[in-house]
ROSEVEX-743403 format. One record per residue (C-alpha): residue in one letter; x, y, z; residue number from 1. Coordinates in Angstrom, 2 decimals. Example, Ala and Ser with C-alpha at 12.3 -4.5 7.8 and 13.67 -1.06 7.14 Angstrom:
<sites>
+--------+---------+---------+---------+-----+
| residu |      px |      py |      pz | num |
+--------+---------+---------+---------+-----+
|      a |   12.30 |   -4.50 |    7.80 |   1 |
|      s |   13.67 |   -1.06 |    7.14 |   2 |
+--------+---------+---------+---------+-----+
</sites>
This chain:
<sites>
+--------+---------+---------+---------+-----+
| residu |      px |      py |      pz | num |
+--------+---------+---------+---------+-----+
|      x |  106.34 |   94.70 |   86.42 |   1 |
|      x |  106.08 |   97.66 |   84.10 |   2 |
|      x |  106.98 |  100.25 |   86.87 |   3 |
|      x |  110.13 |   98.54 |   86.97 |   4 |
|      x |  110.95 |   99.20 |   83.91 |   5 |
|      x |  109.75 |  102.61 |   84.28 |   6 |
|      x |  112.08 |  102.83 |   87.28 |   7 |
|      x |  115.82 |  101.58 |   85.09 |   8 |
|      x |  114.43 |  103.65 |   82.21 |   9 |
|      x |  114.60 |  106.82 |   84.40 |  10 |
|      x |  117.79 |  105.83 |   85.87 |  11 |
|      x |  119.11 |  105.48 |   82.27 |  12 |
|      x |  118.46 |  108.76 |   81.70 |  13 |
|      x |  119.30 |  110.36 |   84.69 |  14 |
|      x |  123.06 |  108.47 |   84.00 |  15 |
|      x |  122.88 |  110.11 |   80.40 |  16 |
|      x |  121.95 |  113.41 |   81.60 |  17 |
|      x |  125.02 |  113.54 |   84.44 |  18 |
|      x |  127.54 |  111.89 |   81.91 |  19 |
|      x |  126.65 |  114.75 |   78.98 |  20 |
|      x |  127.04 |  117.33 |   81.39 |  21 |
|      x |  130.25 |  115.98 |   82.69 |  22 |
|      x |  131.49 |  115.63 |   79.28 |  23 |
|      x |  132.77 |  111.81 |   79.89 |  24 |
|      x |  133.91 |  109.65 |   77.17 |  25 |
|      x |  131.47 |  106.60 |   75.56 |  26 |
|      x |  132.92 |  104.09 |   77.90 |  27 |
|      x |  131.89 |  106.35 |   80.67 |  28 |
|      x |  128.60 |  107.27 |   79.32 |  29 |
|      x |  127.73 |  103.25 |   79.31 |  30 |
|      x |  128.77 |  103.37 |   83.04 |  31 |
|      x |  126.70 |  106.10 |   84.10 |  32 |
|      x |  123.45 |  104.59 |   81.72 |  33 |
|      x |  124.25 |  101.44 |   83.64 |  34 |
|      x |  124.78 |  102.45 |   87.32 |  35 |
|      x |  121.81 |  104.93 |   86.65 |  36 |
|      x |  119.42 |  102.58 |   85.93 |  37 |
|      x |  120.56 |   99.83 |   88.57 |  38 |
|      x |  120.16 |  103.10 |   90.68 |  39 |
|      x |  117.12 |  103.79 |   89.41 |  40 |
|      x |  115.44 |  100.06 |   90.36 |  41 |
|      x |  117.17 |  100.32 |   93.65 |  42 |
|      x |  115.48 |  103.28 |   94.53 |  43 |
|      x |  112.11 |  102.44 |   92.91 |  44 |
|      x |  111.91 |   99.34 |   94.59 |  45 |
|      x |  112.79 |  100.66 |   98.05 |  46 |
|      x |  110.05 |  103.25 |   97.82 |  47 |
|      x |  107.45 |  100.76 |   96.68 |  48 |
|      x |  108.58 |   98.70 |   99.49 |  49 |
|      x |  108.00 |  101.59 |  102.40 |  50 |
|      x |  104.53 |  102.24 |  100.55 |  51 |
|      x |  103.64 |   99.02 |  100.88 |  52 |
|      x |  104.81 |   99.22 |  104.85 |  53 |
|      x |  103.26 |  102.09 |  105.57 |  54 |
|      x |   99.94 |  101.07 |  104.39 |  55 |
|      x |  100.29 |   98.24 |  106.80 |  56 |
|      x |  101.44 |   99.95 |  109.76 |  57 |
|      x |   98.06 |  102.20 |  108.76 |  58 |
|      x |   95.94 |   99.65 |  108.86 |  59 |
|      x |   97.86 |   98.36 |  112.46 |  60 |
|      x |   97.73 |  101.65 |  113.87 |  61 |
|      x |   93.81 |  102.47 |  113.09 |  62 |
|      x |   93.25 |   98.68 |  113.98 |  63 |
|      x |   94.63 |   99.29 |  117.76 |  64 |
|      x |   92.68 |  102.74 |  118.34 |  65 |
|      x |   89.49 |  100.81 |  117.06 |  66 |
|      x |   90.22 |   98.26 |  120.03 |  67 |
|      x |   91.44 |  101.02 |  122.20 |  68 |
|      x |   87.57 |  102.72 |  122.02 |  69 |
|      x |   86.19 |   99.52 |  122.11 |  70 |
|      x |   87.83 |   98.70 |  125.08 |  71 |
|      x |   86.91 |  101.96 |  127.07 |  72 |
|      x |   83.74 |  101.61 |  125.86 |  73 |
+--------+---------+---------+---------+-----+
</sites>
């Protein structure tokens, strides 16, 4: 749960860093903090999510040479 925090934190302050360098007003700076973090967790969580699948397909792929030798064998 933490790294999702870690994830709209990082967002946040990716939002604040492109709104100070565009020089936008406070309303806009909220939007940017805002949208960056949702951005952030959106992107966070879809990385964690292909981790997770490629350590599955891994563990498919290694599975079906295993049974591949075996087979030969």
């Amino acid at each position: 749960m933490n790294e999702y925090l870690i994830f709209a934190l990082i967002g946040a302050g990716t939002g604040w860093l492109v709104a100070w360098a565009s020089n936008r007003q406070l309303s806009q700076v909220l939007k940017c903090i805002i949208f960056g973090s949702i951005g952030g967790l959106a992107g966070g969580g879809l990385i964690d999510l292909l981790k997770e699948l490629a350590t599955m397909a891994g563990a498919a792929l290694g599975s079906l040479i295993l049974l591949a030798y075996l087979r030969k064998k």
